[in-house]
C-alpha positions as CSV (number, residue, x, y, z in Angstrom):
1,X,0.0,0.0,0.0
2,X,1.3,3.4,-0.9
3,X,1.9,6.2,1.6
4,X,-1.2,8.1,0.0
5,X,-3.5,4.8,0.5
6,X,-2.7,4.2,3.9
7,X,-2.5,8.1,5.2
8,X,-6.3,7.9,3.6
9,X,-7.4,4.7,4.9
10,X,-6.0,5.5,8.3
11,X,-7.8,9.0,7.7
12,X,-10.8,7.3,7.1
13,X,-10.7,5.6,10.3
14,X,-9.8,8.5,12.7
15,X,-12.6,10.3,11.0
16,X,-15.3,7.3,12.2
17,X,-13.6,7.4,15.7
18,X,-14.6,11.1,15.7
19,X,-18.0,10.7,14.7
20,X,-19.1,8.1,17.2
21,X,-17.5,9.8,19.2
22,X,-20.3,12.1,18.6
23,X,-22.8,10.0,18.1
24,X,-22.0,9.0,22.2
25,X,-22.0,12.5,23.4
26,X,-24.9,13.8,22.1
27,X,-24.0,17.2,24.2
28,X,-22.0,18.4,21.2
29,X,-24.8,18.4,18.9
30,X,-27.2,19.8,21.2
31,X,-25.0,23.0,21.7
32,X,-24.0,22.8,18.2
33,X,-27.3,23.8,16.8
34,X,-28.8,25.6,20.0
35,X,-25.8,28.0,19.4
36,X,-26.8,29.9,15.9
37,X,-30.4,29.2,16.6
38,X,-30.4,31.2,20.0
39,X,-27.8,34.1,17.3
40,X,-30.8,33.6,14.6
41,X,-33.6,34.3,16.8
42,X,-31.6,37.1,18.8
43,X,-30.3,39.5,15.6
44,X,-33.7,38.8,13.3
45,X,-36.2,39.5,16.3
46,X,-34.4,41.8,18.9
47,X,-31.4,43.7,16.6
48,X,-32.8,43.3,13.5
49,X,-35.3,46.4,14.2
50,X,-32.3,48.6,14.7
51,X,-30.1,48.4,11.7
52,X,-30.9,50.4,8.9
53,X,-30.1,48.6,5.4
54,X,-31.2,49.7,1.7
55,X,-34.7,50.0,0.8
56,X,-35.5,46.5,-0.6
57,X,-33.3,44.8,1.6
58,X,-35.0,41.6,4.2
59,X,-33.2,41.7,7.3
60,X,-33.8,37.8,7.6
61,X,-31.9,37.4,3.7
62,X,-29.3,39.7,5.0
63,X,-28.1,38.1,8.0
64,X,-28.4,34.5,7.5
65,X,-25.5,34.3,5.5
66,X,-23.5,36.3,7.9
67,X,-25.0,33.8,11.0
68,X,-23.9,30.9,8.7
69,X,-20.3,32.3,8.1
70,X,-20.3,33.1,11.9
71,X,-21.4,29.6,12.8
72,X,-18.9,27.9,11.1
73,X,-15.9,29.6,12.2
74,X,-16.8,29.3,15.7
75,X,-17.4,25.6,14.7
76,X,-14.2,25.5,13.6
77,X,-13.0,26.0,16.9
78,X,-13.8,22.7,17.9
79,X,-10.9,21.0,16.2
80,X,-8.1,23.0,18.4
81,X,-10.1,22.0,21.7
82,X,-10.7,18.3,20.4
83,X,-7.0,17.8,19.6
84,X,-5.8,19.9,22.7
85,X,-7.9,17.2,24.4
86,X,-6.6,14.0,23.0
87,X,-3.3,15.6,24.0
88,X,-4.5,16.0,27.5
89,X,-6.1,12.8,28.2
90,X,-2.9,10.6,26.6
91,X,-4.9,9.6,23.6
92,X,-2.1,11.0,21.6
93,X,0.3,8.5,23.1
94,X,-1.6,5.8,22.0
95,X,-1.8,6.6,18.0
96,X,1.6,7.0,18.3
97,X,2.5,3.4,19.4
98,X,0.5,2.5,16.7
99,X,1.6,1.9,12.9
100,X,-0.3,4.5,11.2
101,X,0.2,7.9,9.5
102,X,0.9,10.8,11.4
103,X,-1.3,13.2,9.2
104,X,-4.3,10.5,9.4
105,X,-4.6,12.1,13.3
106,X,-5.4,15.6,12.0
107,X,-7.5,15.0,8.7
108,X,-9.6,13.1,10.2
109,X,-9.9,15.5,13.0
110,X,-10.7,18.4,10.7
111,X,-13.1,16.2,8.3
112,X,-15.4,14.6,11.2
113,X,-15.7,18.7,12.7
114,X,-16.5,19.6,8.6
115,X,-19.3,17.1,9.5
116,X,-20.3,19.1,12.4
117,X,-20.4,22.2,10.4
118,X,-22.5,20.4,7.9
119,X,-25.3,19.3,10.8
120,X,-25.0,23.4,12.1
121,X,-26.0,25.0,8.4
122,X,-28.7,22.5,8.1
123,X,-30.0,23.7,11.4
124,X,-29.6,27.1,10.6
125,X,-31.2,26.9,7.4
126,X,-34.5,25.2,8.7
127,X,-34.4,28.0,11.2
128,X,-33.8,31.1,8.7
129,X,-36.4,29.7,6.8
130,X,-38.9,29.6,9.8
131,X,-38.3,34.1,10.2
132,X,-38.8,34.6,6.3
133,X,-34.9,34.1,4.8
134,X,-35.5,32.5,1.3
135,X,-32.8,31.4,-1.3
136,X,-33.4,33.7,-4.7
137,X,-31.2,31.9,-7.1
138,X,-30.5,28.4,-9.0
139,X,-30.2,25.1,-7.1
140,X,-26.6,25.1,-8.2
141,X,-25.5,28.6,-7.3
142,X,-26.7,27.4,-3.8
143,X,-25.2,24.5,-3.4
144,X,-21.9,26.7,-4.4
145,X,-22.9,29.1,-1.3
146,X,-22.7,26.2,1.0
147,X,-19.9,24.6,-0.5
148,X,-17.6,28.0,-0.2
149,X,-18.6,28.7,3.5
150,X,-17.9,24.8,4.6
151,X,-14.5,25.1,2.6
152,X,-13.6,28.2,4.4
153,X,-14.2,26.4,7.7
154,X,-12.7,23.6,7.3
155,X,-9.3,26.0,6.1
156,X,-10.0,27.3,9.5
157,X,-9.9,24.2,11.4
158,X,-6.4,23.4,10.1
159,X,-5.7,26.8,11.8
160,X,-7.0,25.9,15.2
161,X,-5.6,22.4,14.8
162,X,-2.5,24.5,15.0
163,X,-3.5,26.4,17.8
164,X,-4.1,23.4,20.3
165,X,-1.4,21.4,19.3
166,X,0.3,24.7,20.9
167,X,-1.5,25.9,23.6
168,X,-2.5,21.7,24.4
169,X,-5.0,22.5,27.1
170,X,-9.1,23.0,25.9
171,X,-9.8,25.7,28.1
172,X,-7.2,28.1,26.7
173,X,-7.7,26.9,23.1
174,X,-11.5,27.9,23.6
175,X,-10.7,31.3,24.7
176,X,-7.6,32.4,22.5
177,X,-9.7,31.1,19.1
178,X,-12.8,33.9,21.1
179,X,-10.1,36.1,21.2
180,X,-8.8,35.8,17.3
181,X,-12.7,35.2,15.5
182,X,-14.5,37.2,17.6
183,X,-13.3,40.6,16.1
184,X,-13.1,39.1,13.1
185,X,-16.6,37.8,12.8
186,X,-17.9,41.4,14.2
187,X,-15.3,43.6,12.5
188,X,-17.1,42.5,8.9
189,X,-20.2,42.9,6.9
190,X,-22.0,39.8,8.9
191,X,-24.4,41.8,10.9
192,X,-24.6,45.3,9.0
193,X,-23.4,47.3,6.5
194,X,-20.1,48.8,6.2
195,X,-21.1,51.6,5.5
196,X,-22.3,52.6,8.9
197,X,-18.3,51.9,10.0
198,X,-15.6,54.3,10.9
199,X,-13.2,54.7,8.2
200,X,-10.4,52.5,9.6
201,X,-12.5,50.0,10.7
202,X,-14.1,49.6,7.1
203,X,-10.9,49.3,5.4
204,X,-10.0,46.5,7.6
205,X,-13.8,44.7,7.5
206,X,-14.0,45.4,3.8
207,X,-10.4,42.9,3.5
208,X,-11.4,40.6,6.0
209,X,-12.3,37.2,4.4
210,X,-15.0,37.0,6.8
211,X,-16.3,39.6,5.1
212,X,-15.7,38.6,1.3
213,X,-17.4,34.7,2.8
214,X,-20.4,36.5,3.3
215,X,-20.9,38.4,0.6
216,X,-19.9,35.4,-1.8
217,X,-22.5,33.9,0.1
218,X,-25.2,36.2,-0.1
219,X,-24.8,37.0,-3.6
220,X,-24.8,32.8,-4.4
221,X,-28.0,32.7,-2.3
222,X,-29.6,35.2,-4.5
223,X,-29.7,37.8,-0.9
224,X,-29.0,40.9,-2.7
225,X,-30.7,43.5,-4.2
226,X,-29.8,45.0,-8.1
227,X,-28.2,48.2,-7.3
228,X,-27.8,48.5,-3.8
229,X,-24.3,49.8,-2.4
230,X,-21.4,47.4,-2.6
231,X,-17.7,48.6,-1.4
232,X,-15.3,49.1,-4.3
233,X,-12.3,47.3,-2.5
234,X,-11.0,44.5,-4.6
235,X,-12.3,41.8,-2.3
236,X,-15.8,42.5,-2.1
237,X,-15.7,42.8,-5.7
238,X,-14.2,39.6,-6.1
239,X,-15.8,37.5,-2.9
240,X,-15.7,34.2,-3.9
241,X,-12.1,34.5,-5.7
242,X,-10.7,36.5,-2.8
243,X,-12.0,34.4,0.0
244,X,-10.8,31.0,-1.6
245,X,-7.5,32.8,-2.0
246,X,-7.6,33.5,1.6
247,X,-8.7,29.7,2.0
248,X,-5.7,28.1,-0.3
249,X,-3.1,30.0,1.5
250,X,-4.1,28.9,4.8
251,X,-4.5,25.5,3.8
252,X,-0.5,25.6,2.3
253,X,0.4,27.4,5.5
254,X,-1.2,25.6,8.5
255,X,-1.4,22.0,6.7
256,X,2.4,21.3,6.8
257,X,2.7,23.4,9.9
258,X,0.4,21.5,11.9
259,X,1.7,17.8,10.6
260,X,5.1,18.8,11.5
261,X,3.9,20.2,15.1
262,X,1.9,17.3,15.3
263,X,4.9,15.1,15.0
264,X,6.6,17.0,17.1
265,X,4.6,16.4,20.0
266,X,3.9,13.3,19.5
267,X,7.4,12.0,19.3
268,X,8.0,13.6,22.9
């Protein structure tokens, strides 16, 4: 068997562990999908009054694709605390006494949380659709809006992989990935328009990819209006080619990086 095959088939296999894993701790889901339900409910019913947007513009069609964006970044948080975890416990120890790739650890880490992701937009869906969010364009162009914002995540779960391999202790991964996404899901165009920001702060929202994931997404869901205002920075031109971009380099960066910490630590 080739090295490809058997990092796969071992991938494969770390990814079921994951899963069942799950499947016996039903807890995860439960706060998986309360989570952007209770941010749903809360921006549509008690913010969304507030915010002045375009004429023509639904509040419900503008901020579900910002929820969805915010939803699985946090999500992707889960793969730093998971693997800081394994660390923790000594499950680490015991892949490595065993003859099987090093990688297979961390893609199937980040695969089973893409899963997770996957069970957190179908929630969120079902729920915008409850408060009047509706998808304007073809069955394809969808598909592509859920495709680009689970691809993003799972870009950003090779990041937080990083992150706990690091920092090796759940509690601190939780809150230095807060401190890192939270600005950046709040400094962007998830929850309002940029144009109600203060110069500086719109320069850096209107180049944040959390920003360009959005309004790729929106404009794939059909959640946009002909003719209202859009920023002419490059990236929110160009959403869907800047934010996978932003996706392929941190994939080249954090991939290598993390298989090499990975080793690393588990060779201690």
């Amino acid at each position: 068997m080739s090295a490809l095959s058997a990092t796969l088939s071992d991938s494969v296999v770390i990814t079921k562990r994951n899963l069942i894993k799950v499947k016996r701790v039903p807890d995860l889901i439960v706060f998986a999908t309360l989570s952007p339900i209770m941010f749903v409910l809360l921006f549509r019913y008690v913010f969304g009054g507030a915010i002045n947007l375009p004429d023509g513009i639904n509040y419900a069609e503008f901020l579900l694709p910002g929820i969805f964006a915010q939803t699985v970044v946090f999500g992707s948080t889960v793969t730093g605390a998971s693997i800081a975890e394994d660390l923790q416990k000594g499950l680490i120890d015991r892949f490595r006494s065993l003859p099987m790739s090093r990688a297979a650890v961390l893609i199937g880490r980040t695969v089973a949380d893409a899963g997770l992701n996957v069970i957190s937009i179908t929630v969120m869906a079902l729920t915008g659709l409850a408060v009047g969010w509706r998808i304007n364009s073809s069955v394809i162009e969808a598909i592509g809006g859920f495709l680009l914002l689970l691809v993003f995540a799972y870009a950003i779960s090779w990041l937080m992989a990083m992150v706990g391999l690091l920092v090796r202790t759940p509690e601190v991964v939780n809150n230095a990935s807060f401190m890192v996404i939270f600005p950046l899901t709040f400094a962007s165009n998830a929850f309002v328009p940029l144009e109600s920001f203060p110069s500086v702060l719109r320069v850096f929202a209107e180049w944040n990819p959390v920003s360009t994931v959005v309004q790729a997404a929106r404009e794939l869901f059909g959640n946009t209006v002909p003719g209202a205002p859009v920023s002419d920075a490059w990236p929110l031109q160009n959403p869907a080619l800047y934010t996978l971009l932003w996706t392929a380099i941190i994939l080249a960066v954090f991939v290598p990086l993390s298989v090499r910490a990975y080793r690393r630590t588990a060779g201690r």
